[in-house]
C-alpha positions in Angstrom: -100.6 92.0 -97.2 -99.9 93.6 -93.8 -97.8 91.9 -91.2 -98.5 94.3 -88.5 -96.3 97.2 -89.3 -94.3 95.2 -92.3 -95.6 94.7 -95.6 -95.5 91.2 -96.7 -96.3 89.2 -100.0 -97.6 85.7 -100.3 -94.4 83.5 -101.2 -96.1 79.9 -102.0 -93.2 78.4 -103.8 -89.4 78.1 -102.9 -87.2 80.7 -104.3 -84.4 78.0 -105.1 -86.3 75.1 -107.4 -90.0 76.6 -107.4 -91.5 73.4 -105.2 -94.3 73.9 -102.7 -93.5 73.5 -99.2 -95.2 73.0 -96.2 -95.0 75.2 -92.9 -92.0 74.3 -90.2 -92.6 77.0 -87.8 -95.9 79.3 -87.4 -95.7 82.2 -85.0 -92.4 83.3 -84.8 -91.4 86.4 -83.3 -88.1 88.3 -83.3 -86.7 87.7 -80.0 -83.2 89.6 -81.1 -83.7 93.2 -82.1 -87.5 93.7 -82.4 -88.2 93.8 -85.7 -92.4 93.8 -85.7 -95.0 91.3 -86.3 -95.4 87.4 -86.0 -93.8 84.8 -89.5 -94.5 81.7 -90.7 -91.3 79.6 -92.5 -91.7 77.2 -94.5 -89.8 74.4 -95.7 -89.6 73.3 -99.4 -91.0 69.7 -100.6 -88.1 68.4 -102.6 -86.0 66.2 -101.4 -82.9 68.0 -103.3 -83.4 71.1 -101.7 -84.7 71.4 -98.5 -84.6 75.3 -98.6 -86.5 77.3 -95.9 -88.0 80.3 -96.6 -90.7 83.1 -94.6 -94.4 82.8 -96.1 -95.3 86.1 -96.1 -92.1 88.0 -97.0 -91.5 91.3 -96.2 -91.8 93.5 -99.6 -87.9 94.6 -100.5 -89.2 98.4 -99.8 -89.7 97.6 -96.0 -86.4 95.6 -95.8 -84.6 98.6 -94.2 -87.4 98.7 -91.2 -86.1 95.3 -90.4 -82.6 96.3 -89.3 -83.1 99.6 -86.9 -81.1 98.4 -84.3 -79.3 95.8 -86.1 -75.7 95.1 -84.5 -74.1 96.9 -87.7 -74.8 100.3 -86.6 -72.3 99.2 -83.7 -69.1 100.5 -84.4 -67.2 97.3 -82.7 -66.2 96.3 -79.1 -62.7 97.7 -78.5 -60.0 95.5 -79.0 -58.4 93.0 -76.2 -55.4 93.9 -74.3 -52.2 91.8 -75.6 -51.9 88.8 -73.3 -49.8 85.7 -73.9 -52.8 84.0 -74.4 -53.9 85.9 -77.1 -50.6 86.2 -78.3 -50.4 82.6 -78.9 -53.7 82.4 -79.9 -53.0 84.9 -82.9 -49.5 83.3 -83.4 -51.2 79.6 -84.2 -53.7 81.7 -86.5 -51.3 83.1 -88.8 -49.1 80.1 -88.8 -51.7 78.4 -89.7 -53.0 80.9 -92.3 -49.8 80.7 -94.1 -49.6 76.9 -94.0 -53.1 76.3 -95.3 -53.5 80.0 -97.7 -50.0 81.0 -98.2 -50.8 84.3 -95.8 -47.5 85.7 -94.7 -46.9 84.8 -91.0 -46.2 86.6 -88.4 -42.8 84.3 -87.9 -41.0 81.8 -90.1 -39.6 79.3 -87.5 -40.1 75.3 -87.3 -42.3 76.6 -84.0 -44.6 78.6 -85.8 -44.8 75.6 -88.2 -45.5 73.2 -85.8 -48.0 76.1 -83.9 -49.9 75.9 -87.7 -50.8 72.0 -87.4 -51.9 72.7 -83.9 -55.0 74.2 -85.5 -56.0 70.7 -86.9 -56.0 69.2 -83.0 -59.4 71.6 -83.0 -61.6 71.2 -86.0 -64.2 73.9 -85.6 -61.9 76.5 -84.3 -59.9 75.6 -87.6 -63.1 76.1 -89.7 -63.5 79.6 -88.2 -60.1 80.6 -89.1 -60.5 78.9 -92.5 -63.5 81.7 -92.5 -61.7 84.2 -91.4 -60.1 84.5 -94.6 -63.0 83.5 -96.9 -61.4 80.1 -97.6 -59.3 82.2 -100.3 -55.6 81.9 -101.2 -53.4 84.5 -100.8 -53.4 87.6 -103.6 -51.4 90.2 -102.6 -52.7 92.9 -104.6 -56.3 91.2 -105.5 -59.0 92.8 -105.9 -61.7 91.9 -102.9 -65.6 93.1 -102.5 -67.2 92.1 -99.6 -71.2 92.5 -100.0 -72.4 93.2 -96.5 -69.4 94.6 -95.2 -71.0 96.2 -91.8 -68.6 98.5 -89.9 -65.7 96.4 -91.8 -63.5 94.6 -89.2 -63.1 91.9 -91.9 -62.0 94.6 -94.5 -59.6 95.7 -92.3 -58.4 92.0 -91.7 -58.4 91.1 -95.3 -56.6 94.1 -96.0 -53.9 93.6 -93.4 -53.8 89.8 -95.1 -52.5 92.2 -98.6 -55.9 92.4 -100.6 -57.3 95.8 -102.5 -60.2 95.9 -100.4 -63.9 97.7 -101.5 -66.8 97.0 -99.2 -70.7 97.2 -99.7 -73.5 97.3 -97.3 -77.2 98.8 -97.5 -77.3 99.3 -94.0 -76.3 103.2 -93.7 -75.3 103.2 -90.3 -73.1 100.2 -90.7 -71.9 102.6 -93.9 -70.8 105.3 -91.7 -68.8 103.0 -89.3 -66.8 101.1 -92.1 -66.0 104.7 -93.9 -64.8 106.3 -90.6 -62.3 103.7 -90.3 -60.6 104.7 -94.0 -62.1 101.7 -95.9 -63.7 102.2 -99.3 -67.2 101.0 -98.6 -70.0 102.0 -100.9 -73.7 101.9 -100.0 -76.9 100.4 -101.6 -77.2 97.5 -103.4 -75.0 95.8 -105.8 -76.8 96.5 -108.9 -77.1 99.9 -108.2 -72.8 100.7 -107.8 -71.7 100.7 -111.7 -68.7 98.5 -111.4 -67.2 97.4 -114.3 -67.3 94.5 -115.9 -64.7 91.8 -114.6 -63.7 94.0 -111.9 -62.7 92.0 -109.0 -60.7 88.6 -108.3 -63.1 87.9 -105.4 -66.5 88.3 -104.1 -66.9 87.7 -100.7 -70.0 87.5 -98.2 -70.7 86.1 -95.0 -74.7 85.4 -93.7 -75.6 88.0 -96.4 -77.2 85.8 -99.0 -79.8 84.5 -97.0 -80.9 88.3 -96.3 -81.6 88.9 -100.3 -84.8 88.7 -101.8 -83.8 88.0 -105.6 -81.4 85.5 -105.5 -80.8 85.1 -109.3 -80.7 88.7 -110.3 -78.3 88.9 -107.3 -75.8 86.2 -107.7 -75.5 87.1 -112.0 -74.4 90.9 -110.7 -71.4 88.9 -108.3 -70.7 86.8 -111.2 -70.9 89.6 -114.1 -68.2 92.1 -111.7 -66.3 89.3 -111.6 -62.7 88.7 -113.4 -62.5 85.8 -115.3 -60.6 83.5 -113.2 -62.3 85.2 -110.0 -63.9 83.7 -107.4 -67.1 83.7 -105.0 -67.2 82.4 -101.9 -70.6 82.3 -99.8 -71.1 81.4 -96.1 -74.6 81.5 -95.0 -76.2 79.0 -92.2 -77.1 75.5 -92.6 -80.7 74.3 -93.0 -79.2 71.0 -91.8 -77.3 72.3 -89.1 -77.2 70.0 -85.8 -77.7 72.7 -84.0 -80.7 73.8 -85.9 -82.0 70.0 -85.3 -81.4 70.6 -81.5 -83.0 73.7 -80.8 -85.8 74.1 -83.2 -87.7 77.7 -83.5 -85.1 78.6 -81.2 -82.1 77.8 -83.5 -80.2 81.8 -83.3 -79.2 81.0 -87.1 -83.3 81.3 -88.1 -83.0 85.1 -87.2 -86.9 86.0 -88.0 -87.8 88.1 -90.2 -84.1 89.2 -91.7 -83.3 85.7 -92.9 -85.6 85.4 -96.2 -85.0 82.0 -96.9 -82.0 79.6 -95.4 -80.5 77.4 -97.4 -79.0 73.5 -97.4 -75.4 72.4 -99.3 -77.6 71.3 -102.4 -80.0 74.0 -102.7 -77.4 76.4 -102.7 -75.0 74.5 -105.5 -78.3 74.6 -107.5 -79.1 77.9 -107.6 -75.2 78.8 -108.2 -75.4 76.0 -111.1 -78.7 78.2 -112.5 -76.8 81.2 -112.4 -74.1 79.6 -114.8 -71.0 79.4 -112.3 -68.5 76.6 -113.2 -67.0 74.8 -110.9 -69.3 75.1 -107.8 -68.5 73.4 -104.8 -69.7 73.5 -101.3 -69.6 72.2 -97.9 -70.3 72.8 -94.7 -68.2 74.0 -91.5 -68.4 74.8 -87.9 -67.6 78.2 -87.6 -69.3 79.6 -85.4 -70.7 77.0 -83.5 -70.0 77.8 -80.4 -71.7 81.0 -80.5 -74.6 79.4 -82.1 -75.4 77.0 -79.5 -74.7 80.0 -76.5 -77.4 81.9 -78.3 -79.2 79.4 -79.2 -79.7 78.3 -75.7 -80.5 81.3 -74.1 -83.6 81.8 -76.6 -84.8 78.7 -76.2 -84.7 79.3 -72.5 -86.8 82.5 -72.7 -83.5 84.3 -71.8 -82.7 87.7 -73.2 -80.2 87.8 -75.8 -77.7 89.9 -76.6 -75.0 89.8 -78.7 -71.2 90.4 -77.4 -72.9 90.1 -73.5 -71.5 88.3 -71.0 -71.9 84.2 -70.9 -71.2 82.3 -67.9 -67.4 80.8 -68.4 -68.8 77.2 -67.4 -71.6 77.3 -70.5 -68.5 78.5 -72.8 -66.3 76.0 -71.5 -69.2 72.8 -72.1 -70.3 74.5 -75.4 -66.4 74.7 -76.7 -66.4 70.5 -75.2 -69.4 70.2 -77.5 -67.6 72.0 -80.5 -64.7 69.9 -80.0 -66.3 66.4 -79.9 -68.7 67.6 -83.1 -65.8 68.3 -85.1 -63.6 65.3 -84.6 -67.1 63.3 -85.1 -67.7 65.0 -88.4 -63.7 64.2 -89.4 -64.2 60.3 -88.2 -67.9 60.3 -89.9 -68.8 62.5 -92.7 -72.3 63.1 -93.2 -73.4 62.1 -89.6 -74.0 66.1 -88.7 -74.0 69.2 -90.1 -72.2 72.1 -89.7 -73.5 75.5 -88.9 -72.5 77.1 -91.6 -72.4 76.1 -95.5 -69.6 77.5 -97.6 -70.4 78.5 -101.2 -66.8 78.4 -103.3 -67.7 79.0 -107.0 -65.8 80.3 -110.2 -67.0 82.5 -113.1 
C-alpha cells in the first residue's frame, strides 16, 4: 500500500496479544515535523491490553523518511547560566539521587539530606529525576547501552553518574552529534552491532520502544546482550495517560506516524513476559507531564508547535499547579489517573 509518499502495510491485529481492534482516531496528520500522509490508529479489543497501534504502518524500509527533521539531528540548546536557582535546583537533584540510587552527591551535609526529601514534597518532578537516571542503582563501573541515544545528553549524564557508557541510534544525524561529543555511540539497529553475548549490566531506553516495528525480535536482542543479573528498563508513553484522556488526537505523546504502536502498563509486562524476562515489573510516572500538557495544548489549539520554543510563564506556572495536584492525587489514590509515562523494569 501507498500512504501518499510512505509505504504502509495493512496491520489488522495488535502487535502485543494478536486481538482485533477497532479504529480510535482516522485522519491524523503529523502536526510536529511533517512527516507525509494522513494514519489511522487503532486500539486493540482485549481488555488486558489496550495497546494502540497505526493501521497502515509504514514498511521498516521507509522508517528513516519519517524522521528528516526530527529534533535528534539538533545538537542541544546550550546550557543555562549558573544561578542560585539552578544551583539549588541541581543540589536537591543529586541529594536526592544519592538518597534514593546511592549516586554520589554533590555534598554530604544533614542540608543536602534534608534538600533530598524535598524532592518528595513534588511528586512528578521526583518521577522525572527518578528518570533521569533510568530508575537504576548506582554501578560505578557498569556497563550501560542506551538504544536511541540521540545527540547523547543522557550519556553524558549517566556517565558523569560513573557508568561505562555505549550508545545506539539509527538516526545518523543524531549519530554524528552524540560522536562529536567523545561518546561511544554506534549506529543502526541493535541486531545489526555484534555485541557479545552478556555484555552489559543495563539496557536503557527512553520513548524508543514505541518507535520499533518487531517488538519480539527486538526486546530478545536487549535480553540476549544482557549480563545475567542485568537489567532493562523501558519508558515509553501511557495509553492510559490522563493527559491522553484529556486531549484526544491531540495528545503530543501519539506523535503520528513515528509512534508504531503505544502501549498500556499490562500490554507492555506481557510482551516482556513473552520474551522470557523474569521478574518484570511496571508502573507508571509523571515525567514529563508538564511538557506533555504544554504541547499538548497548543496542538489541540491549532497552535504551531515547537519543541524547546518559548511558552508563556503563566501556562508553565498553571500546568506545573496541574502536575503538582496530579501527583499528590495519584499518592492519596492509586489507580485514579495515569501517568504519562510507563516504566518497564525487567531482569534477564
Amino acid at each position: 500500500m501507498q500512504n501518499d509518499q510512505i509505504k504502509t502495510k495493512i496491520c489488522l491485529f495488535c502487535p502485543v496479544c494478536g486481538s482485533r481492534g477497532g479504529i480510535l482516531y482516522s485522519g491524523l496528520e503529523d502536526l510536529l515535523f511533517d512527516a507525509p500522509g494522513a494514519w489511522n490508529m487503532k486500539k486493540c479489543n482485549s481488555p488486558v491490553c489496550g495497546t494502540l497501534w497505526l493501521d497502515p504502518m509504514p514498511v521498516e524500509d521507509e522508517l528513516p523518511k519519517l524522521y528528516k527533521g526530527y529534533y535528534t539531528h539538533q545538537s542541544g540548546s546550550a546550557p543555562l547560566s549558573e544561578g542560585y536557582l539552578l544551583a539549588l535546583f541541581h543540589r536537591v537533584q543529586a541529594a536526592y539521587l544519592h538518597f534514593r540510587y546511592g549516586y554520589e552527591p554533590l555534598a554530604t551535609s544533614w542540608v543536602d539530606k534534608l534538600l533530598g526529601l524535598a524532592a518528595y514534597l513534588y511528586p512528578a518532578w521526583k518521577d522525572t529525576v527518578e528518570a533521569s537516571v533510568f530508575h537504576l542503582q548506582a554501578k560505578p563501573g557498569g556497563r550501560l547501552l542506551e538504544i536511541g541515544c540521540g545527540s547523547g545528553a543522557v550519556l553524558q549524564l549517566m556517565q558523569q553518574k560513573g557508568w561505562c557508557v555505549t550508545g545506539l541510534d539509527f538516526d545518523e544525524g543524531a549519530v554524528h552529534n552524540a560522536r562529536s561529543k567523545g561518546l561511544d555511540v554506534h549506529f543502526g539497529q541493535l541486531s545489526e552491532q555484534g555485541f557479545a553475548d552478556q555484555t552489559f549490566d543495563a539496557v536503557v531506553m527512553s520513548h524508543v520502544i514505541e518507535h520499533v516495528p518487531s517488538l519480539v525480535e527486538f526486546l530478545s536482542e536487549c535480553r540476549r546482550v544482557l549480563k545475567d543479573e542485568g537489567v532493562l528498563v523501558a519508558l515509553t508513553p501511557n495509553a492510559d495517560s490522563s493527559l491522553h484522556i484529556k486531549y484526544g488526537r491531540y495528545w503530543r505523546g501519539l506523535e503520528i506516524p513515528r509512534h508504531l504502536q503505544i502501549f498500556t502498563s499490562q500490554s507492555l509486562a506481557n510482551i516482556a513476559g513473552r520474551v522470557g524476562f523474569s521478574m518484570v515489573e511496571t508502573s507508571t510516572a509523571m515525567n514529563g507531564f508538564v511538557y506533555q500538557d504544554l504541547s499538548s495544548r497548543e496542538l489541540a489549539a491549532g497552535e504551531n508547535h515547537v519543541m524547546g520554543g518559548t511558552v508563556s510563564p503563566v501556562r508553565r506556572i498553571l500546568s506545573h499547579m496541574k502536575a503538582f495536584v496530579l501527583g499528590w492525587r495519584r499518592l492519596l489514590f492509586p489507580g485514579h489517573c495515569g501517568g504519562e509515562e510507563v516504566v518497564l523494569v525487567c531482569r534477564r
